[in-house]
N, C-alpha and C positions, 0 to 999 in steps of 0.2 A: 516584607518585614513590618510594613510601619502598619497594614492589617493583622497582623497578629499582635501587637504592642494595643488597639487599640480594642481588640476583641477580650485582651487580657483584662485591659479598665475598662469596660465596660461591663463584664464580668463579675471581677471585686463591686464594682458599684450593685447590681444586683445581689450579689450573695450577703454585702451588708445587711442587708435585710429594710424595712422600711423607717429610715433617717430622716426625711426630708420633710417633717412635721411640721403643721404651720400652726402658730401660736398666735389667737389676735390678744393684744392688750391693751387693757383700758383703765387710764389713771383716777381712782374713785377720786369723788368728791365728797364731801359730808351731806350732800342733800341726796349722791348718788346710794352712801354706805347704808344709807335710814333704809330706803328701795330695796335694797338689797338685803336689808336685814342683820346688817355687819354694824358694830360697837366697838371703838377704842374709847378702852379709859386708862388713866394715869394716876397712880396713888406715891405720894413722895414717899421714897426709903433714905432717909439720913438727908444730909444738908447737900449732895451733889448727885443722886442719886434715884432714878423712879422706877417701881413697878409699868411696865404697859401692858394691857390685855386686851385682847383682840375674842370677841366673842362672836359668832355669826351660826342665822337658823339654819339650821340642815334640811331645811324647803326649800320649795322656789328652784329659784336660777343657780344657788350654789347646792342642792343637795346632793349632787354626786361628786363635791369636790375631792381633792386627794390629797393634798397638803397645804399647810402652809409654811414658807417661808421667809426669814430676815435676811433682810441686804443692809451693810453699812457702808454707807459710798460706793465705789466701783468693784466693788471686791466681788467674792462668790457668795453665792444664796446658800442659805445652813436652812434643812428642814426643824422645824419646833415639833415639839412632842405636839398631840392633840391632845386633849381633856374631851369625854365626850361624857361624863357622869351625870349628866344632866340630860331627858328626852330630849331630842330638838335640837339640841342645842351641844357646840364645839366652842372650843376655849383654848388659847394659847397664854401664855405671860412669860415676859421673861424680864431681866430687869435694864437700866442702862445707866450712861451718867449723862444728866441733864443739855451737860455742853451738847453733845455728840445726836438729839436728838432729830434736830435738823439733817441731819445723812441715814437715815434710819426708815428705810422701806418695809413694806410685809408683803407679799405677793400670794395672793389667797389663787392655787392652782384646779380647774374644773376643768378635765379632758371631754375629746368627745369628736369623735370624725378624724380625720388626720392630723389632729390637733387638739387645740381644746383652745379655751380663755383662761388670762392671765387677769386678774383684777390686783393692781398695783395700787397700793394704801401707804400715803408719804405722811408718816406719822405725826409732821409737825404740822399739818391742813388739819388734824383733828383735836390739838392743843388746845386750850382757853387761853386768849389773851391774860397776859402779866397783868396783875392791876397794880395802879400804881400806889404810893406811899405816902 
């Protein structure tokens, strides 16, 4: 009995088909993103409010990438449209409210082998310091 219970799961494991991907991720830096060819900028919308846009070349290391996505805190990843109107070059924007920019990830996705890399972009590493008044 307990051979056929284990020949049953081990089975289903196989017929899932290949799950077991391995994903490396690397959390950019801004000296990393320039390397990389990746741009965030921030343009204010209204007094609580900003534009962000995430631009990056479609050479290099991400040219075969496959999406990008937004994380706010621990929640789920929502894929962004791509802009690709431009040669070269991919474009995201979406907008937010200023508080909230600090929990606010982008995870630029490039598969490849059982997996692929994850390049994780923490949006408030690519802010300008506040100047003061």
């Amino acid at each position: 009995m307990k051979t056929n219970v284990r020949a049953a799961a081990l089975a289903a494991l196989l017929a899932a088909g290949p799950c077991f991907a391995l994903w490396d991720v690397e959390i950019v830096s801004k000296e990393r993103a320039k390397e990389l060819g990746i741009q965030i900028r921030t343009t204010a919308s209204g007094p609580n409010h900003v534009i962000v846009r995430l631009e990056l070349r479609t050479d290099g290391v991400l040219k075969d990438f496959s999406r990008v996505e937004l994380r706010v805190g621990k929640g789920a990843d929502a894929p962004l449209q791509v802009d690709r109107a431009k040669p070269g070059v991919a474009s995201v924007g979406f907008a937010a409210d200023r508080a909230r920019l600090d929990k606010i990830t982008l995870l630029v996705r490039v598969p490849g082998g059982a997996g692929g890399s994850i390049y994780d972009l923490r949006v408030k590493d690519f802010l300008e310091p506040k100047k003061g008044r």
